[in-house]
C-alpha positions in Angstrom: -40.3 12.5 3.9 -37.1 11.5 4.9 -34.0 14.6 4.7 -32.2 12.5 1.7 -35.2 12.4 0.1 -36.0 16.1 0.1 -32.4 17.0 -0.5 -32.5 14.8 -3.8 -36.3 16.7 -4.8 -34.1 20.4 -4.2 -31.5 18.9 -6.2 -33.1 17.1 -9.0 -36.6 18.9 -9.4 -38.9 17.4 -11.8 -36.9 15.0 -12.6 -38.3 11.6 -11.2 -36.4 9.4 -8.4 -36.8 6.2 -7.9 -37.0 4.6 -4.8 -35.9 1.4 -2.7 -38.5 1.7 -0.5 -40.4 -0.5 -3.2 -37.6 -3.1 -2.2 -39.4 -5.6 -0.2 -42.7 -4.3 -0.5 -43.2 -5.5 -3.8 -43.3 -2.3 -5.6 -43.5 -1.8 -9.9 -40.2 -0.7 -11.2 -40.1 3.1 -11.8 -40.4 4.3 -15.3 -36.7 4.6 -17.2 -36.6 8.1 -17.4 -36.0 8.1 -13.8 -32.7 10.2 -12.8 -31.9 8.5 -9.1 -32.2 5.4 -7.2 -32.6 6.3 -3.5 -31.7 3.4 -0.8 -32.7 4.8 1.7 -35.7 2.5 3.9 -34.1 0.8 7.3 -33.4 -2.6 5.9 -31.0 -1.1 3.0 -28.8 1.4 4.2 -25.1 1.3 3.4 -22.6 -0.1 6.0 -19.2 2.3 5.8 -16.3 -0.1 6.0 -12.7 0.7 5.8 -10.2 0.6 2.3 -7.4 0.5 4.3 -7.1 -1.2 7.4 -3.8 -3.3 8.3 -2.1 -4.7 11.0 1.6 -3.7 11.1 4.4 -6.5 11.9 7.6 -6.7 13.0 9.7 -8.0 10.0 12.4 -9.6 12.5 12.6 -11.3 15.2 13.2 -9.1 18.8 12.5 -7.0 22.0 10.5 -3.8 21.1 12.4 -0.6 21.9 10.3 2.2 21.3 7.0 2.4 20.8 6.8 6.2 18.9 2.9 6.0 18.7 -0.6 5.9 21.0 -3.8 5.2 20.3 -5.6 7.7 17.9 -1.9 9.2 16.5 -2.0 9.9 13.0 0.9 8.5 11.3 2.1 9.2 7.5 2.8 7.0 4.7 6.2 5.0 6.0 6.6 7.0 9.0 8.2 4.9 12.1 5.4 3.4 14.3 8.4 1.6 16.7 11.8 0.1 17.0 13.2 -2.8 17.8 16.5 -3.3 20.1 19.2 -3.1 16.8 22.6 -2.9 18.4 23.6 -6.2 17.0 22.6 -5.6 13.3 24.5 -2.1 14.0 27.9 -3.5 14.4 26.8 -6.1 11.5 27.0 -3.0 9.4 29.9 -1.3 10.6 31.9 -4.7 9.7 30.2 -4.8 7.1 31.0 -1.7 5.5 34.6 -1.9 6.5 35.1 -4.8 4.5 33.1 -3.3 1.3 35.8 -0.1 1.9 38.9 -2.4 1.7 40.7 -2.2 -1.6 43.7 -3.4 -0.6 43.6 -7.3 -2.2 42.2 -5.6 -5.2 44.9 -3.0 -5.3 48.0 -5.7 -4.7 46.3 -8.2 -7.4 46.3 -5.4 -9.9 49.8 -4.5 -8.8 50.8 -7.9 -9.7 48.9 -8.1 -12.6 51.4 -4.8 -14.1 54.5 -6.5 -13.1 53.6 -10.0 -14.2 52.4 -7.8 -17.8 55.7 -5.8 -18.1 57.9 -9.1 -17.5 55.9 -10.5 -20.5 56.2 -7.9 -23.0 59.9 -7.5 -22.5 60.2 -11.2 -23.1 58.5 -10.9 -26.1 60.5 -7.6 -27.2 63.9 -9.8 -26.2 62.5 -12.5 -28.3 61.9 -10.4 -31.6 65.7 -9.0 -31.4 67.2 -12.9 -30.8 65.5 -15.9 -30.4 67.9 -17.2 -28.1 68.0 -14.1 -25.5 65.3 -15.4 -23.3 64.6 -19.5 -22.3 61.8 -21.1 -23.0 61.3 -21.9 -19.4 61.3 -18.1 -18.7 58.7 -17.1 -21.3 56.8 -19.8 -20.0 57.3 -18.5 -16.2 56.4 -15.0 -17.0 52.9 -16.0 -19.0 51.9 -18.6 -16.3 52.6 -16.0 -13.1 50.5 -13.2 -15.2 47.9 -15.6 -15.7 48.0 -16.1 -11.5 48.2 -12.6 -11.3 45.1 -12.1 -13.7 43.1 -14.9 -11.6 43.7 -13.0 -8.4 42.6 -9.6 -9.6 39.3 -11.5 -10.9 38.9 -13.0 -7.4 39.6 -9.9 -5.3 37.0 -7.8 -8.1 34.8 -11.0 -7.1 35.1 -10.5 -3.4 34.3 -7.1 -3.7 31.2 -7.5 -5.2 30.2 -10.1 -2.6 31.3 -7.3 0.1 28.8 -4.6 -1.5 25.8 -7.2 -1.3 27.0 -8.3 2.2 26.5 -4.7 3.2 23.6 -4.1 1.2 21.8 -6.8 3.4 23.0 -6.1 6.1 21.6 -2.4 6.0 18.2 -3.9 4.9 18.5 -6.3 8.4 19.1 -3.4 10.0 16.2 -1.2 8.3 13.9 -4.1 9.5 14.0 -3.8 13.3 12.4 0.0 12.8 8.4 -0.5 12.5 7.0 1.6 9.8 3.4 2.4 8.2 2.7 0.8 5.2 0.0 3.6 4.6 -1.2 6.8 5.9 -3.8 6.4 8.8 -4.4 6.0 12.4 -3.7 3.9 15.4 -6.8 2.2 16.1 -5.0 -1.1 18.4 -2.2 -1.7 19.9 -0.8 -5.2 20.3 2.8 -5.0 21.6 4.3 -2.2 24.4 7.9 -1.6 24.9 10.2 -4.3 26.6 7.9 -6.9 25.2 9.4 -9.7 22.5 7.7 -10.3 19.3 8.3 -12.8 16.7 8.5 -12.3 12.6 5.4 -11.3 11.0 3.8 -10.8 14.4 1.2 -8.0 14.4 2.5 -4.4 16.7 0.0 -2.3 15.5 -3.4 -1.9 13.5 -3.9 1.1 11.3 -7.0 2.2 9.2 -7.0 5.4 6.5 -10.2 7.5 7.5 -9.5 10.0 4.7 -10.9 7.5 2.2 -13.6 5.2 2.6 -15.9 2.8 0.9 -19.6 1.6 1.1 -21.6 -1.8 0.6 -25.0 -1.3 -0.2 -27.8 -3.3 -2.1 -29.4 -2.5 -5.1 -33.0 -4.7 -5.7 -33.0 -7.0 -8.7 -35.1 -4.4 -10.9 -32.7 -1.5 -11.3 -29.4 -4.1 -11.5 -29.5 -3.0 -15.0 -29.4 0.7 -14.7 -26.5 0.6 -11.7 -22.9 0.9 -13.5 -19.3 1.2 -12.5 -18.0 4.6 -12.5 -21.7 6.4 -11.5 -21.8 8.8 -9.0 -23.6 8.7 -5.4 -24.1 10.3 -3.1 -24.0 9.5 0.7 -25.8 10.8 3.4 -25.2 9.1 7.3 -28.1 7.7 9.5 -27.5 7.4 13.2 -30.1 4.5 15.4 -32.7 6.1 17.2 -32.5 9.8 16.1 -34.6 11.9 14.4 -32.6 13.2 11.5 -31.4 16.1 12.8 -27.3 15.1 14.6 -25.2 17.2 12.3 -23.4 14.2 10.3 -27.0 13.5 9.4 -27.3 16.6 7.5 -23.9 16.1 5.6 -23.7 14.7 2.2 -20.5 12.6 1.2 -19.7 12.1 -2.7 -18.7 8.6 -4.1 -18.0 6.6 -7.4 -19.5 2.9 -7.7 -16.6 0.8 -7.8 -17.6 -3.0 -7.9 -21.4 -3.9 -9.3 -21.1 -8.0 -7.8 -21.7 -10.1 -10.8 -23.0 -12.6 -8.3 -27.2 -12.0 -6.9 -26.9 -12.4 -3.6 -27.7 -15.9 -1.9 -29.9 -14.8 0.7 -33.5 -14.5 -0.5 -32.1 -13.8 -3.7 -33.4 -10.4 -4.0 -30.6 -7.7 -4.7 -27.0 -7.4 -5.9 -24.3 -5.6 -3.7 -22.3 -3.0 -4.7 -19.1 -0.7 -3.9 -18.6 2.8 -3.2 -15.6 4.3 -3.1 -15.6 8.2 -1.3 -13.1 11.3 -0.1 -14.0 11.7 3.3 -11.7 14.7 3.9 -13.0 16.2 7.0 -12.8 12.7 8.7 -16.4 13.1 9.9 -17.6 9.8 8.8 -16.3 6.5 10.5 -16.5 3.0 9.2 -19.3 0.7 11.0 -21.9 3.8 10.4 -25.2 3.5 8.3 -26.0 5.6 5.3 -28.3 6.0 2.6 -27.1 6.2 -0.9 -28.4 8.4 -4.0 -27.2 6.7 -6.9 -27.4 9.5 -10.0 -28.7 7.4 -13.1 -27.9 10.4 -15.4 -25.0 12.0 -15.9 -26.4 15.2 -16.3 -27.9 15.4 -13.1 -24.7 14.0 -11.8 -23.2 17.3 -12.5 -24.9 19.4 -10.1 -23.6 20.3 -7.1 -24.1 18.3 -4.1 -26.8 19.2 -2.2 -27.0 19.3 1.7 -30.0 18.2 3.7 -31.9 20.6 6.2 
């Protein structure tokens, strides 16, 4: 008896378990009061895979600085991964930023907007003592130059505003030449060194996440019906050509079926794949291993704590 196997009969007791070994050898299905599904025979073991595994670009054109990271470094969630030579879109902000600080055309429009006012009003004060103590041709003068003066506090207000954005984007240019991680991982390649150019969109770095993985396993036709989103299952690894016994084999990693394919799979037409999703804190597990896979049927049994081979 395989070490998943007797873990599950500690675990689960009495309660029956049914197994995929019957997968392919043309076994009955189990009776329904059956608490587990075990895939566990060589030809259906779960294949580890990565969640999150990305290759990081450049956003802009240019010659690679820095290159902060090596091979295996851990990086965070937007932390820089590299750098590319920036002292152009440097001064691009400095000029920009001066002109989003200059208030002077707003400041000498507004000026001009108080005089061209006050020149109005007294005009029109003038006018309610005597009609005749002001010409036509001056009230008209006054109203038309604070109309100008109006008109050029609007455009300087204007100009302002397309200052602030000019600055805004340049900042964001300037943002773009550092490299930074999308995601929390590891370094696993590394495309592009120091010195070396690199187009938009072109790949620097490739990062996975180990602290969460996922599993595609295949359940037979028979039990389709019983395997649901959201169960729990248990995963416990398989190395080639050992006995059982490497210490990752005797670990047990905890999961949640994620995707249950509505699709039977094409080749022979025989099972269904599904998704597991899994913590794998301690990093012990690595994507490209083999595992088999407890699926709990009850809920119940679910519950109980996870039990470790021997």
């Amino acid at each position: 008896m395989s070490p998943l196997k007797t873990a599950a009969s500690v675990a689960l007791g009495t309660l029956a378990t049914l197994s995929a070994a019957a997968f392919g050898q043309g076994g009955a299905a189990p009776a329904p009061s059956a608490a587990t599904l075990v895939l566990d025979s060589h030809e259906n073991l779960a294949t580890i895979q990565w969640i999150q595994v990305s290759d990081v670009a450049a956003l802009r054109e240019g010659v690679i600085e820095k290159m902060e990271l090596q091979l295996g470094d851990a990086v965070q969630e937007g932390g820089v991964i590299g750098t590319l030579h920036k002292e152009i879109a440097e001064l691009t902000v400095a000029k920009s930023k001066l002109a989003a600080e200059n208030q002077g055309p707003a400041l000498k429009a507004d000026a001009a907007k108080e005089v061209a006012a006050a020149v109005v009003a007294r005009n029109r004060r003038l006018l309610q003592r005597k009609p005749d103590l002001v010409s036509q041709e001056e009230v008209t003068k006054a109203e038309g130059e604070l109309k100008v003066a109006e008109a050029q506090l609007k455009e300087a207000q204007e100009q302002d505003a397309i200052n602030e954005a000019e600055l805004a984007l340049a900042e964001e240019m300037l943002r773009e030449h550092t490299i930074v991680a999308p995601f929390s991982g590891v370094i696993i390649k590394r495309y592009k060194e120091p010195s070396e150019s690199v187009q938009a969109n072109t790949a620097v770095v490739k990062i996975g996440n180990l602290s969460r993985l996922a599993a595609n396993a295949f359940v037979p036709l028979e039990y389709v019906s019983r395997v649901k989103v959201g169960q729990v299952v248990e995963l416990q690894p398989r190395l080639e050509g050992t006995s059982g016994d490497q210490p990752i084999e005797r670990k047990t990693f905890r999961g949640v079926i994620k995707f249950v394919d509505p699709e039977i799979q094409p080749i022979n037409e025989t099972a269904v794949r599904i998704r597991v999703e899994f913590e794998n804190t301690d990093l012990a597990l690595k994507p490209g291993l083999k595992a088999a896979m407890t699926i709990f049927l009850d809920d119940a049994v679910a519950a109980r704590p996870a039990a470790t081979a021997r």
